[in-house]
C-alpha positions as CSV (number, residue, x, y, z in Angstrom):
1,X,-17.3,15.8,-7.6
2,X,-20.9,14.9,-6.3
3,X,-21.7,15.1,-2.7
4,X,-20.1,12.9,-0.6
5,X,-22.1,9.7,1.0
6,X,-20.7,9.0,4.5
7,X,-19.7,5.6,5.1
8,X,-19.2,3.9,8.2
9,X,-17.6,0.2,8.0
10,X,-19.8,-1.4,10.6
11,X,-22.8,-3.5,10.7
12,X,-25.1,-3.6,13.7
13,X,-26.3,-7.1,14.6
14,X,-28.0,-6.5,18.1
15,X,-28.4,-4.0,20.8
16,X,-24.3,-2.2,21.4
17,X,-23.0,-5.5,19.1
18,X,-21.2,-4.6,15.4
19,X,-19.4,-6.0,13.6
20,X,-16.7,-4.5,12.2
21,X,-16.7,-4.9,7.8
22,X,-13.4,-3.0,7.1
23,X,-11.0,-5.8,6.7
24,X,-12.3,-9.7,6.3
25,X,-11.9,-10.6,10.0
26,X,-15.2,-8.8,10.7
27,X,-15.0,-8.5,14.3
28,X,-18.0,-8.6,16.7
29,X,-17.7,-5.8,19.2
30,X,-19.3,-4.4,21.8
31,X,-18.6,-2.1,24.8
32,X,-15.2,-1.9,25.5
33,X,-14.4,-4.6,23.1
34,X,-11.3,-3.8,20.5
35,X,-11.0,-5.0,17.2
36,X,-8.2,-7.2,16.0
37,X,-6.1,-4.1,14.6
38,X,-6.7,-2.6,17.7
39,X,-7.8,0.4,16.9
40,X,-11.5,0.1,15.9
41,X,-14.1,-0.6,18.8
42,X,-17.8,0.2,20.4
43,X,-18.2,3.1,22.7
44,X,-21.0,4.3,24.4
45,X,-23.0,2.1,22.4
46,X,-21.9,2.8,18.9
47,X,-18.9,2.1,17.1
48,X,-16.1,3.7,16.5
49,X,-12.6,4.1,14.8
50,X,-10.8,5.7,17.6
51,X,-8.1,7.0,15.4
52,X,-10.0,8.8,12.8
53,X,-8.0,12.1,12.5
54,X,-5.7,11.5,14.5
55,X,-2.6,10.7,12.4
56,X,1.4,10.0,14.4
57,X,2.9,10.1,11.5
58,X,3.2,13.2,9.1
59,X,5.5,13.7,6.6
60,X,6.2,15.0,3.1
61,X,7.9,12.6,0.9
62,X,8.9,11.4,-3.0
63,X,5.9,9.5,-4.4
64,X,8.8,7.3,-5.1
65,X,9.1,6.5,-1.6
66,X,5.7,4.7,-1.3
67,X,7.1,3.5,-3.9
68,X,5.0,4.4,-6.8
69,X,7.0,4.4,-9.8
70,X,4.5,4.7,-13.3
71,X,2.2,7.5,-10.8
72,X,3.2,11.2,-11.3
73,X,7.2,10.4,-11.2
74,X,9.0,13.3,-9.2
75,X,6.2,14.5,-7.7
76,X,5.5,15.1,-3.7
77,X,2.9,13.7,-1.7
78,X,1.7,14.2,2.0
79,X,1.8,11.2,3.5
80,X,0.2,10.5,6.7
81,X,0.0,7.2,9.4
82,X,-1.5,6.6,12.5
83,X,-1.4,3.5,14.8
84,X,-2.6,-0.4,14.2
85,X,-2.8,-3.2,11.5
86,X,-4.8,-6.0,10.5
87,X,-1.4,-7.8,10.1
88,X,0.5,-9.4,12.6
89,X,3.8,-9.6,10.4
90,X,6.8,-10.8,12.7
91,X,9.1,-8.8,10.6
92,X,7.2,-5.7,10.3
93,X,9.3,-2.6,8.9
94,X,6.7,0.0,10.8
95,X,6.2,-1.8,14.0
96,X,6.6,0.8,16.5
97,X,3.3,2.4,15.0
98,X,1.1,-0.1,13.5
99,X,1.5,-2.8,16.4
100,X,0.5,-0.1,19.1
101,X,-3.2,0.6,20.3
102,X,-4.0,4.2,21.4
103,X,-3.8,2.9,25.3
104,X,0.0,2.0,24.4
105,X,1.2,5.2,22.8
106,X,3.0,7.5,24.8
107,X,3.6,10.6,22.6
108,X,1.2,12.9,21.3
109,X,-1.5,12.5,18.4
110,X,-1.8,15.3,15.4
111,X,-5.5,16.5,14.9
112,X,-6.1,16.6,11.1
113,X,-9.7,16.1,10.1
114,X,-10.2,15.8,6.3
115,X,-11.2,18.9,5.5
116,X,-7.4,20.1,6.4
117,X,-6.0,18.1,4.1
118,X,-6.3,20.1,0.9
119,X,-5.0,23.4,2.7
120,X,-1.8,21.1,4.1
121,X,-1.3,19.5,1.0
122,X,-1.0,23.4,-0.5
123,X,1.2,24.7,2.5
124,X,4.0,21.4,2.0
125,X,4.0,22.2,-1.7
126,X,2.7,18.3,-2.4
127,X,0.4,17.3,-5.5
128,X,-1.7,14.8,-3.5
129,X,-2.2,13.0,-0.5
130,X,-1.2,9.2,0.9
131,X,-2.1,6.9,3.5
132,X,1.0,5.4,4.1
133,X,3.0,4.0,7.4
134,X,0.5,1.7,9.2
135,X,-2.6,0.3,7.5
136,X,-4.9,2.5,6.4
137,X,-7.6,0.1,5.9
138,X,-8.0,0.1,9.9
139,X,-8.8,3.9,9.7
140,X,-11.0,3.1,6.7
141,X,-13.6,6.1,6.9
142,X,-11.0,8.4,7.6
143,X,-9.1,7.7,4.2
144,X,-12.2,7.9,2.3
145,X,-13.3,11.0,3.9
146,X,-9.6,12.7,3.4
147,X,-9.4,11.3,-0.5
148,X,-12.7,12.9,-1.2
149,X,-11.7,16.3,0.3
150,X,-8.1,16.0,-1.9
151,X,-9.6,15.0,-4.7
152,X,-12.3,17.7,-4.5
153,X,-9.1,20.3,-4.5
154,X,-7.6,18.8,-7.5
155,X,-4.9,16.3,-5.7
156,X,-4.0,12.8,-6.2
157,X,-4.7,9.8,-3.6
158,X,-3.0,7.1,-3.1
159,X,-3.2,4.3,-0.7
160,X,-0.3,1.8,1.0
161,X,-1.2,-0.9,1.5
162,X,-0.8,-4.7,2.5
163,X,-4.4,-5.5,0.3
164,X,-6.2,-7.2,3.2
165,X,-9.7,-5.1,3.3
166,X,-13.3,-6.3,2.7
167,X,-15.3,-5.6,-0.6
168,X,-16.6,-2.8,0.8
169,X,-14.3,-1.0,1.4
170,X,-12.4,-1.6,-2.0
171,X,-15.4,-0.6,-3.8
172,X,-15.6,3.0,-1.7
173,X,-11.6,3.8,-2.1
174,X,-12.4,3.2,-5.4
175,X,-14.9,6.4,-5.8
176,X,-12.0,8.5,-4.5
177,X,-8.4,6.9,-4.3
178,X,-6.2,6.4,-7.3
179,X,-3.1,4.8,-7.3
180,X,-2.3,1.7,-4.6
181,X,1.3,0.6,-3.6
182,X,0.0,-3.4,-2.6
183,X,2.4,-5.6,-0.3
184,X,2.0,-9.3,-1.9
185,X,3.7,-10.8,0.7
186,X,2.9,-14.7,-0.6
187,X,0.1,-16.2,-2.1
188,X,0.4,-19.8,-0.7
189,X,-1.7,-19.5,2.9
190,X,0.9,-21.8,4.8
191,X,3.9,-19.2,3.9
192,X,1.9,-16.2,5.6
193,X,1.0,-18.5,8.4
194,X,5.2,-18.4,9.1
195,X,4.8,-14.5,9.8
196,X,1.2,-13.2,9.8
197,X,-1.4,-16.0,10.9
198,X,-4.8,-15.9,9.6
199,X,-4.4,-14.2,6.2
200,X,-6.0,-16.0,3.4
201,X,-3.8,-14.3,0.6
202,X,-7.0,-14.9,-1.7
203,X,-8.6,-11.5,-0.1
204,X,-5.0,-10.0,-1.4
205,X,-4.9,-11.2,-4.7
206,X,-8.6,-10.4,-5.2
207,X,-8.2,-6.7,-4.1
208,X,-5.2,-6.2,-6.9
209,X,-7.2,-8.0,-9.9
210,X,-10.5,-6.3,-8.7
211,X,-8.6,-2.7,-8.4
212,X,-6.4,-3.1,-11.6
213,X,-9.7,-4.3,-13.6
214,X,-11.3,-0.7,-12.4
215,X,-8.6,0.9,-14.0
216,X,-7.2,2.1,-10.8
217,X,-3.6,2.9,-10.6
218,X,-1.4,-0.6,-9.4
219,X,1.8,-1.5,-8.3
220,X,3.1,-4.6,-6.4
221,X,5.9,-4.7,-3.7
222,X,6.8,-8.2,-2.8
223,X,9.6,-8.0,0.2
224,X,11.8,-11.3,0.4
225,X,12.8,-12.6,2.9
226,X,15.2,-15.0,3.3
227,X,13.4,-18.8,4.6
228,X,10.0,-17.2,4.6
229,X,8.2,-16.1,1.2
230,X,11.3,-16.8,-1.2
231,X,11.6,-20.5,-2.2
232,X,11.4,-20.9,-5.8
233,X,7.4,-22.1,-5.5
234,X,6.6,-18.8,-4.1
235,X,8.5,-16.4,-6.4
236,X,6.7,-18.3,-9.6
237,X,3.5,-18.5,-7.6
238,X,3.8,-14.9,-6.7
239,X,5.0,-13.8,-10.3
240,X,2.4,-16.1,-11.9
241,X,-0.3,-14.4,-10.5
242,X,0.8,-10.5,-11.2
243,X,1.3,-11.9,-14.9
244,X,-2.5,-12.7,-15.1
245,X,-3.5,-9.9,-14.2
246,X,-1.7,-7.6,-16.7
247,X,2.5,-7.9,-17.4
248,X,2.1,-4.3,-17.4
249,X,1.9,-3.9,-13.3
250,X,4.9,-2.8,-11.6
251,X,6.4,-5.3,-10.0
252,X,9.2,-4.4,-6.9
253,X,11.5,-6.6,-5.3
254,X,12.2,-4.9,-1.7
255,X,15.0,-6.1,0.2
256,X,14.3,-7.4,3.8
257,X,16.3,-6.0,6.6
258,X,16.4,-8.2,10.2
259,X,13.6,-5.8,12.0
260,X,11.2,-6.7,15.0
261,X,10.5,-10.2,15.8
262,X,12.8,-11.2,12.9
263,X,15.6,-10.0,13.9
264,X,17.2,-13.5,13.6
265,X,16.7,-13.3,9.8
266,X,19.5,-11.8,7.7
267,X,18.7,-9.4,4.8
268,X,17.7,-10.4,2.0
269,X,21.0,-11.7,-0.2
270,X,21.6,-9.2,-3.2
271,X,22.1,-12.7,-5.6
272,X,18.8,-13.6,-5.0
273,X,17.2,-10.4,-5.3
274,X,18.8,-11.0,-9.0
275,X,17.8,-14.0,-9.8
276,X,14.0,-13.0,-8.8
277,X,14.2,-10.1,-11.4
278,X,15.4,-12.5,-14.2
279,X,12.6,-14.4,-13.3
280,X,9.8,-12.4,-13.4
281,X,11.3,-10.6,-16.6
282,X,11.1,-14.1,-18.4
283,X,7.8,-14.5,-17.5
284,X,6.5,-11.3,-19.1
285,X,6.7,-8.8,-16.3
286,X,7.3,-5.5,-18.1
287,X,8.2,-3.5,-15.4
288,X,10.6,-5.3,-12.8
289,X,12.5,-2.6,-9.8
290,X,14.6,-3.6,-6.8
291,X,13.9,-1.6,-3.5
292,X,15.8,-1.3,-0.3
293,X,18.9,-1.9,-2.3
294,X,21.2,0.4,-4.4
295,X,22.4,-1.8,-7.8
296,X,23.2,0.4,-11.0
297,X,19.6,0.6,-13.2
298,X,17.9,-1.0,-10.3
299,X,14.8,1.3,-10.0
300,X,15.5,2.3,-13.6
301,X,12.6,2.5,-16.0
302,X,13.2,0.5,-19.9
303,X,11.0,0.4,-22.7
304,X,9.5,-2.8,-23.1
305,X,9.6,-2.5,-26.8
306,X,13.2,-1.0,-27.6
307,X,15.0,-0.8,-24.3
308,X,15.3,2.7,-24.0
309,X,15.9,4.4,-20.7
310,X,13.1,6.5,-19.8
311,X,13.4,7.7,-16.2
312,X,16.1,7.2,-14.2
313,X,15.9,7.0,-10.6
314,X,19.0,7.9,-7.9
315,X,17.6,6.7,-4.6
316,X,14.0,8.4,-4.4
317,X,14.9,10.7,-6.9
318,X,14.2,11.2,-10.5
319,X,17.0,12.6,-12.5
320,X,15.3,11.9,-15.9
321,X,12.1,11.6,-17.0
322,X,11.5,11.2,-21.3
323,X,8.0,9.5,-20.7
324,X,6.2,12.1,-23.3
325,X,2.1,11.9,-23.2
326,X,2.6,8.0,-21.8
327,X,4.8,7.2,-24.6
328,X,8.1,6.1,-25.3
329,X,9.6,8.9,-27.0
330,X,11.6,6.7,-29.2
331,X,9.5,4.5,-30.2
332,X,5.8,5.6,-29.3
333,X,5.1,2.7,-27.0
334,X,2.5,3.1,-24.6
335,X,4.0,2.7,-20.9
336,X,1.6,1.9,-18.0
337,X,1.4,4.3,-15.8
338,X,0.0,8.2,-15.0
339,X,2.4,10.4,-15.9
């Protein structure tokens, strides 16, 4: 790889005053001021992300998991997290981590610049690296940093991700990260305003058509939940859109489990779930998994041409793989995917 240009997503606009061009709220700070994600600030007169390599959460894990299913099946990747979001989701899975600020964490941080990666990535025995757990668009420099280094050793990158982050940032992952597990929560504006104000899904939607028309490595994860982002406008607004961007992108249907502020909702009924795969599958979707759930062929990858199983998933794990040079061994048709 060619030397690596430093980036820094901030703009100065007067004397101690940035604003902040990670994710599209752009906030304006300045001394002491913190950022909406609460973890990006100004201090001492320049501005800072004050969690850049310092990760809470470290752990080796199925690329499954992320989940990535067409990327390197059955491979292991180091995944890492730290604290904040640019979300406010009521029902947020990871909420002990990406709603804190470093003032409001009371256990230790790791201390792994990028340059470590590549020799913890060999000591865990993983084939790449993800940033995974909280946002990692609020510790933007630091994931582009870390993928270059990975990359540079001969690993993968991949990013988790819930799609909200500026142009400029896509357009740098882009130089260094490859695959991206994107949360499409809804795509109608008055559905996220139920459980994450202030998100205009266009940002989302752009990020996956702009990242997928790169040729970087897409899937889409859309968790239902039950009175919130699953009336039957959403799901064929939600599956309308993945379809125009290519039928080929993984689609996965995650169940929702009662969890933070939402703990009044009830998980997400297995019926529906159903019904939502049928759908999406009659509207082209070649790929169509359920997550969070254990149903016989759930996670289960199918030729689209001839219906042949190809890999075969028991929770994280793959217990059969026949995906030969990205083809269908059967039938010789091309599956989406990196394999």
């Amino acid at each position: 790889m060619e030397s690596r240009n430093y980036v820094e997503f901030f703009e100065k606009i007067g004397e101690g005053i940035y604003k902040c061009t990670a994710c599209p709220f752009h906030c304006v700070l300045k001394e002491g001021m913190v950022g909406y994600c609460g973890v990006r600030s100004v201090e001492k007169g320049k501005p800072r992300a004050l969690v850049y390599g310092l990760p809470v959460s470290i752990a080796v894990d199925p690329i499954e998991k992320k989940p990535l299913f067409h990327f390197y099946p059955g491979s292991k990747v180091l995944s890492l997290g730290t604290l904040g979001c640019n979300m406010r989701c009521e029902g947020c899975q990871n909420w002990e981590i990406a709603h804190r600020t470093p003032s409001q964490w009371n256990y230790a941080f790791y201390k792994i610049m990028p340059e470590d990666l590549p020799r913890l990535m060999r000591e865990v025995d993983a084939d790449g690296v993800a940033f995974t757990y909280n946002e990692p668009t609020v510790w933007a420099e630091y994931v582009y940093d870390g993928a270059y280094e990975v990359k540079k050793s001969g690993g993968y990158t991949v990013a988790v991700t819930n799609g909200y982050f500026s142009e400029e940032v896509r357009r740098k992952w882009s130089e260094v990260v490859d695959a991206y597990a994107i949360d499409l929560k809804a795509v109608f504006p008055e559905t996220y305003a139920k459980f994450a104000p202030g998100i205009k899904p266009e940002v989302v939607m752009d990020n996956i058509r702009w990242l997928f028309d790169q040729g970087k490595h897409v899937e889409v994860i859309v968790n239902l939940m039950p009175g919130v982002n699953d009336s039957k406008d959403e799901r064929k607004a939600m599956i309308d859109f993945v379809a125009s961007v290519s039928t080929d992108i993984p689609f996965h249907i995650t169940r929702f489990f009662p969890m933070f502020q939402m703990k009044n909702v009830p998980p997400t009924p297995v019926g529906e779930m159903l019904q939502f795969r049928e759908e999406a599958r009659s509207a082209g979707l070649k790929y169509v998994y359920l997550g969070n759930i254990r149903i016989e062929g759930g996670e289960d990858t199918y030729c689209p041409a001839c219906g042949t199983l190809l890999v075969k998933r028991d929770g994280f794990w793959v217990s059969l793989n026949k995906i030969n040079e990205g083809k269908c061994t059967e039938c010789g048709y091309k599956i989406y995917g990196v394999w």
